[in-house]
C-alpha positions as semicolon CSV with decimal commas, in nm:
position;residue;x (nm);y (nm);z (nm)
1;X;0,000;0,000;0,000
2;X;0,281;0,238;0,085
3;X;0,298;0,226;-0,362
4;X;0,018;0,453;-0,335
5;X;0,188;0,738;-0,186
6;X;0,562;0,646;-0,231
7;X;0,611;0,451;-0,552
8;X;0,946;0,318;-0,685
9;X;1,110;0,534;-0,931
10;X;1,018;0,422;-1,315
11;X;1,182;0,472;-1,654
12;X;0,841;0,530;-1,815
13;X;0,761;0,839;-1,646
14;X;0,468;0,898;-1,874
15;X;0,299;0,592;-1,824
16;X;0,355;0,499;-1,501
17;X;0,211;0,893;-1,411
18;X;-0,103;0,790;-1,627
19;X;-0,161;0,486;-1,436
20;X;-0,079;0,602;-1,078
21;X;-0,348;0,861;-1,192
22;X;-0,598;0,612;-1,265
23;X;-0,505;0,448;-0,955
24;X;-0,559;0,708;-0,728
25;X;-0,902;0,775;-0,816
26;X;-1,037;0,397;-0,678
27;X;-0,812;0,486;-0,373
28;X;-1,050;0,815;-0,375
29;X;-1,342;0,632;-0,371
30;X;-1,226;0,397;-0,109
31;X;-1,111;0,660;0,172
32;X;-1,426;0,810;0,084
33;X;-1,672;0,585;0,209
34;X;-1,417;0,572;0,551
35;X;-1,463;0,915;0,639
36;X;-1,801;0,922;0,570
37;X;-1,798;0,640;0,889
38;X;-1,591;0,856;1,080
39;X;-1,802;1,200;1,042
40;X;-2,103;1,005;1,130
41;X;-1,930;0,857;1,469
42;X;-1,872;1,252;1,599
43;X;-2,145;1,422;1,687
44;X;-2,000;1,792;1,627
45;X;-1,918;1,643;1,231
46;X;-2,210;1,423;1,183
47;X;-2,409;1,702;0,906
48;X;-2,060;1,681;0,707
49;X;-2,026;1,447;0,453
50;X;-1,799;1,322;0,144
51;X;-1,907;1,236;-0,194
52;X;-1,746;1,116;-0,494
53;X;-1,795;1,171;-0,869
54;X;-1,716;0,989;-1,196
55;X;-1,795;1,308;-1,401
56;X;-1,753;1,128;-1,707
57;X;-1,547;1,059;-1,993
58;X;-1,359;1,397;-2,061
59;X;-1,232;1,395;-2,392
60;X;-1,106;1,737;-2,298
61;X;-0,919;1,628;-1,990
62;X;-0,559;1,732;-1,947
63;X;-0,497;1,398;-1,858
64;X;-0,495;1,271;-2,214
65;X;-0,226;1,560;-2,323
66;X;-0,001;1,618;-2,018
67;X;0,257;1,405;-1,881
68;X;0,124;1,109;-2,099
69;X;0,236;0,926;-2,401
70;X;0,264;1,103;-2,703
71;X;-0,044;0,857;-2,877
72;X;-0,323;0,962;-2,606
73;X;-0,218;1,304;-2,682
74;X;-0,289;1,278;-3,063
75;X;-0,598;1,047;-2,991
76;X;-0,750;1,308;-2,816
77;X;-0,679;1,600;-3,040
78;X;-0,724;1,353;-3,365
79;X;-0,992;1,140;-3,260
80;X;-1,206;1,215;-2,945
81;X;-1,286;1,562;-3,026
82;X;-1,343;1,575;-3,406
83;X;-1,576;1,224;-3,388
84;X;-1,717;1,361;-3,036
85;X;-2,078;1,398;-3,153
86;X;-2,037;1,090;-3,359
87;X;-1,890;0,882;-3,090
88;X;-2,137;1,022;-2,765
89;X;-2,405;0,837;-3,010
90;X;-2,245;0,505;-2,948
91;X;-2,091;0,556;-2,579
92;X;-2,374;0,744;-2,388
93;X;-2,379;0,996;-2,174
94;X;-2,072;0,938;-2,008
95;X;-1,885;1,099;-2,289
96;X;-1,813;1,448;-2,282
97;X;-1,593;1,770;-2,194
98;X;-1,466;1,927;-1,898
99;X;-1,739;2,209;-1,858
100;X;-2,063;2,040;-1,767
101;X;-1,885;1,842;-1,553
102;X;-1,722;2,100;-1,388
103;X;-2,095;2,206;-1,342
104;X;-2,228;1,868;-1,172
105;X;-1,906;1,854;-0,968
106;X;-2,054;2,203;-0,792
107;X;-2,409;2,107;-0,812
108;X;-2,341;1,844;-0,611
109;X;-2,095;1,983;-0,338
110;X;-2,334;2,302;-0,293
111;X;-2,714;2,237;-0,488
112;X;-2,980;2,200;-0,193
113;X;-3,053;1,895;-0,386
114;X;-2,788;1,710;-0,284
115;X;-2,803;1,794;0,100
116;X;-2,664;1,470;0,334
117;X;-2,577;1,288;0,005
118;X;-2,296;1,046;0,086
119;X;-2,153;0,794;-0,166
120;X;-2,061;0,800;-0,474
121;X;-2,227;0,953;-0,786
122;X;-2,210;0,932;-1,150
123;X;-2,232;1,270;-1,322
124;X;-2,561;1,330;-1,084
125;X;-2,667;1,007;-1,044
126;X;-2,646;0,783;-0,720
127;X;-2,449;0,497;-0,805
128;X;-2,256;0,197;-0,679
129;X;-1,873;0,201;-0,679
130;X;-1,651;-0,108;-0,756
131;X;-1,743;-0,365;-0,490
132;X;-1,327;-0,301;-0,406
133;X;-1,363;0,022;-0,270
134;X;-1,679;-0,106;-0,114
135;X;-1,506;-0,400;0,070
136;X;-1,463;-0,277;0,456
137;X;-1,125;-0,414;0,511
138;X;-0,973;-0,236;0,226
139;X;-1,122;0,103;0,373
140;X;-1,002;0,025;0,687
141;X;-0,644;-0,052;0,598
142;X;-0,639;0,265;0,368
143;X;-0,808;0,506;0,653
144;X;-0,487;0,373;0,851
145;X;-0,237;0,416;0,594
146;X;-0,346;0,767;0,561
147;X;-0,350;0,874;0,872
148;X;0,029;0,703;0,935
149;X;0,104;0,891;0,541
150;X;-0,074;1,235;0,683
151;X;0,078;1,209;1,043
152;X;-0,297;1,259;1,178
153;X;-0,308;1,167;1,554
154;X;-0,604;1,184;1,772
155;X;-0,378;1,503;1,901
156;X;-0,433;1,691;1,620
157;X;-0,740;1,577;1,422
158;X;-1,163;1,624;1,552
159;X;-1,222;1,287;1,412
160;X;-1,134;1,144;1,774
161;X;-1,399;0,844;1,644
162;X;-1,079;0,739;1,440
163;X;-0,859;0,619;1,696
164;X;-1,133;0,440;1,918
């Protein structure tokens, strides 16, 4: 687990960034659903809460032209966003840009709607996350990792429910 936050050094710099990207966002999802436990436990932090969103398919993301291999680059400016409406026929709603996602991403962390949500979401949809993240021990051993990565101690963090 230590990978996660200190991997080894790699020759392919843009690939191995790409997938420790990738990786990160399951690990998102993971911690998530761990806090979420925790807030609920304390009282004084029990109306906070933590979603998580798959906003989509962005064909616009930077992640497809920074710090990745050339191809993905060229796919994206070559491919994705000339056959966009073309291809959003065939792969649903998923597919998109950056912009209305930005938009769910603050409907949901500040739209009335979404008051006491917890979980995870796609675009604004409720939805269930890979049974991994879902599997308790794996949020457990990850909510410790952080806090040993972090340095959080019940000294210095309100989520005293943490270290019961």
């Amino acid at each position: 687990m230590d990978q996660l936050v200190k991997p080894s050094a790699d020759h392919d710099k843009q690939g191995r960034g790409y997938e420790r990207y990738a990786t990160a966002k399951p690990a998102m999802r993971t911690w998530m659903y761990s806090l979420n436990e925790y807030l609920q436990k304390e009282a004084s932090l029990s109306n906070m809460t933590a979603v998580a969103i798959n906003p989509g398919n962005l064909i616009d993301s930077r992640a497809l032209r920074s710090n990745t291999p050339v191809s993905l680059a060229r796919m994206q400016t070559f491919v994705y966003k000339p056959l966009f409406p073309i291809l959003k026929l065939f792969m649903g709603p998923t597919l998109r840009t950056a912009v209305p996602a930005g938009v769910d991403v603050v409907e949901l962390a500040l739209s009335p709607t979404y008051l006491g949500e917890r979980g995870f979401f796609t675009l604004l949809q409720k939805d269930q996350s890979s049974p991994e993240s879902q599997d308790e021990r794996k949020q457990q051993s990850l909510w410790t990792k952080t806090l040993e990565w972090a340095r959080i101690t019940k000294d210095n963090t309100a989520l005293q429910a943490a270290f019961g």
